[in-house]
ZAMARGU-4260 file (C-alpha; in steps of 0.2 Angstrom, whole numbers, plus 5000, padded with zeros to 4 digits):
<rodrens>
0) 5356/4197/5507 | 5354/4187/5490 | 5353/4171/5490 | 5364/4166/5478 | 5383/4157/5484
5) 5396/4167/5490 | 5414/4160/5490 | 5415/4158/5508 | 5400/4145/5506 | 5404/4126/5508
10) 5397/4110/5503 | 5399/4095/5509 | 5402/4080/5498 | 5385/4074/5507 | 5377/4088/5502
15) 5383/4088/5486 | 5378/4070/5483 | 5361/4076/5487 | 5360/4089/5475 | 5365/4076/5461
20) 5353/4064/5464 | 5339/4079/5466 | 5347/4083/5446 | 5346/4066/5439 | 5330/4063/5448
25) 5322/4076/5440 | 5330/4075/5423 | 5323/4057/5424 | 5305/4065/5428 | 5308/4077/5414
30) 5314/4064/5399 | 5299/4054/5407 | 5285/4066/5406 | 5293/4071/5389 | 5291/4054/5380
35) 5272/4051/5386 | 5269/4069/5383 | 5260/4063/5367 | 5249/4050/5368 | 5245/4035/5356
40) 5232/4026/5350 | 5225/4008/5350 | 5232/4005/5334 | 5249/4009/5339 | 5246/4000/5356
45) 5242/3984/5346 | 5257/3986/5337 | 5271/3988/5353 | 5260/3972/5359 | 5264/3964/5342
50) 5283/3971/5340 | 5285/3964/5358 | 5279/3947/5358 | 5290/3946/5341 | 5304/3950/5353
55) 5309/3967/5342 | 5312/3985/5350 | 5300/3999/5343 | 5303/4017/5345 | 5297/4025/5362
60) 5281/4035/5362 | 5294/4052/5364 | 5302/4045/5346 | 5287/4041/5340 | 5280/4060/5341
65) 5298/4067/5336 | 5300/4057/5319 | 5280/4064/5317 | 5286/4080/5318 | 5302/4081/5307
70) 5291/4072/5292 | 5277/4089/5296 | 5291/4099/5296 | 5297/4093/5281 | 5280/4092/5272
75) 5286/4075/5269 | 5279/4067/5253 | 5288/4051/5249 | 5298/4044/5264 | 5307/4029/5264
80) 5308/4020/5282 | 5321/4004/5286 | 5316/3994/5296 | 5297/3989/5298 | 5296/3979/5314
85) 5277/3980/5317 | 5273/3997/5310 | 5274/4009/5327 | 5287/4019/5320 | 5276/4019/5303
90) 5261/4025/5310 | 5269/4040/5319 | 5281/4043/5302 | 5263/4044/5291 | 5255/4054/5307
95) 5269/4068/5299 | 5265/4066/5283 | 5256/4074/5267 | 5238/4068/5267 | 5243/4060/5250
100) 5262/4057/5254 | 5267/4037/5254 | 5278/4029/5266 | 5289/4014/5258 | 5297/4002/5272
105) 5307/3991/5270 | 5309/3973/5281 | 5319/3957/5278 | 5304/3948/5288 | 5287/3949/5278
110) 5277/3942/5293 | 5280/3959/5303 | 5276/3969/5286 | 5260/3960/5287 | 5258/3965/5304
115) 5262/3983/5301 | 5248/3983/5286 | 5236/3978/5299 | 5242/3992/5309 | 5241/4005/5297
120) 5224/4000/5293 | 5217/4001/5310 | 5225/4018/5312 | 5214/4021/5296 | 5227/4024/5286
125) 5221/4019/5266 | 5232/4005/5259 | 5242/4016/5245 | 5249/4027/5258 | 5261/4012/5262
130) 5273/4002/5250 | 5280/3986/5259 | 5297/3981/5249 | 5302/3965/5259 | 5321/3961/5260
135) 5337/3966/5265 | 5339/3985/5267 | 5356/3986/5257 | 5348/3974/5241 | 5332/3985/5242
140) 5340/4004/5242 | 5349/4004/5227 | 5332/4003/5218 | 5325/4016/5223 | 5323/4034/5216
145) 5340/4046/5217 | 5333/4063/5225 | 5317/4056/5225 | 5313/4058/5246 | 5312/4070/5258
150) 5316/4059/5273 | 5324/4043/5277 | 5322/4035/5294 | 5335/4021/5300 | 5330/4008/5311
155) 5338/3992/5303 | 5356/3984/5307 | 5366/3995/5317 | 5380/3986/5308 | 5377/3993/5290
160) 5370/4011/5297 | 5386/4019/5289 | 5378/4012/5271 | 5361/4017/5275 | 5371/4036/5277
165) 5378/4034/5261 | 5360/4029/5252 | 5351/4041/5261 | 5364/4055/5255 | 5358/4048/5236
170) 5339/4044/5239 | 5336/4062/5248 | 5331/4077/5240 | 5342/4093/5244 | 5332/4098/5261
175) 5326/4082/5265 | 5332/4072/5281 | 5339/4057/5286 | 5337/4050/5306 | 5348/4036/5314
180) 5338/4028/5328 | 5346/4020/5343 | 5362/4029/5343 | 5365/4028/5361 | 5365/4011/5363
185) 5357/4011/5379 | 5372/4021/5384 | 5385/4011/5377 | 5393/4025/5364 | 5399/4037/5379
190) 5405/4020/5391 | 5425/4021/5390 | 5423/4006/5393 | 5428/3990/5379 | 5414/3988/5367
195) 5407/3979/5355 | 5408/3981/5335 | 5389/3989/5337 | 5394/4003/5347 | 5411/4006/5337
200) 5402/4008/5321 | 5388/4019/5328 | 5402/4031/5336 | 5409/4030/5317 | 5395/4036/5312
205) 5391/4050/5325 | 5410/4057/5319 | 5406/4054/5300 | 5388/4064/5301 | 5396/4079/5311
210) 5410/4081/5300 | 5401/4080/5284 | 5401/4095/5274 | 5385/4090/5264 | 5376/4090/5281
215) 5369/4099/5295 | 5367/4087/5312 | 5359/4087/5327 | 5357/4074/5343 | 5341/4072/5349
220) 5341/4064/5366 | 5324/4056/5365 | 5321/4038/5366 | 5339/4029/5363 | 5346/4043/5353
225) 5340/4052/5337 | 5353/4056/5326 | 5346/4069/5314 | 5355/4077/5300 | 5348/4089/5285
230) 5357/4087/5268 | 5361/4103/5261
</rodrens>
């Protein structure tokens, strides 16, 4: 006899409860062993312990390690990074990179940048590899270079992440990439339940990046959500 179902074979709602949480219990195992499958350094511990006692949200370690492997995989020269914090995602961005690429991140607090520099350094990172630009993101991207990077990484207001898109679409060269973090919203986007303007604006953008024509996306379910899109 095989051993797969025939239709003559029942479950019970008991047993089917079981099976479920068999599922989520090793999907959890899964997504947990997948985000510490990479292991960091001091330098990016000391930075998580600096981003925390700030009271700001870094990437996850399984984050961390994808946006290290979209900047190798785009040989990534000249990236342009919103959002600072205290330089974990930084440090896993110029993991990626070039050996001679530059990162230029951009903060409206210059006491985290400064914490970030440190960072850098003690991942023994040279200091031009990193361009701090404190201020606003939407005052700071207009000045930068059209088609001048290969990626952009978004970590900054969810509010304005619909203008980051329309920057990144100028800033990136044809090829290059531009990735939302936090897209999930701790699972806020697919509650049907009410919610906030956030979580409206970040299910706007999931609709306008999957639609775009000038784009090819992908959701990565790693950390909160990776929303990853190549510009044609």
């Amino acid at each position: 006899m095989s051993g797969f179902p025939t239709p003559t074979d029942t479950v019970t709602p008991r047993q089917r409860r079981g099976q479920e949480r068999v599922i989520t219990g090793n999907r959890q195992t899964s997504w947990a062993f997948a985000d510490a499958y990479v292991a960091e350094d001091d330098a990016l511990r000391w930075a998580r312990d600096r981003a925390r006692e700030a009271g700001l949200r870094s990437v996850t370690p399984g984050t961390g390690s994808a946006l290290g492997l979209l900047a190798a995989a785009v040989d990534a020269k000249a990236v342009a990074e919103i959002g600072t914090g205290c330089g974990v995602s930084g440090i896993h961005l110029l993991h990626g990179m070039r050996p001679d690429g530059v990162l230029t991140t951009v903060d409206p607090e210059p006491e985290h940048q400064q914490f970030a520099r440190q960072a850098f350094r003690a991942a023994g990172f040279a200091s031009n590899r990193a361009r701090f630009i404190p201020g606003r993101a939407l005052d700071v991207l207009p000045r930068l270079a059209d088609a001048g990077y290969d990626l952009v990484f978004c970590d900054g207001d969810r509010l304005e992440y619909q203008d980051y898109l329309a920057e990144s679409l100028r800033l990136l060269r044809p090829g290059g990439l531009v990735v939302f973090e936090g897209v999930f919203a701790a699972g806020r986007t697919v509650d049907s339940g009410p919610q906030p303007t956030e979580v409206l604006r970040l299910r706007e953008l999931l609709r306008t990046v999957r639609e775009s024509q000038e784009l090819v996306p992908s959701l990565l379910p790693v950390g909160d959500g990776l929303l990853c899109a190549v510009k044609r």
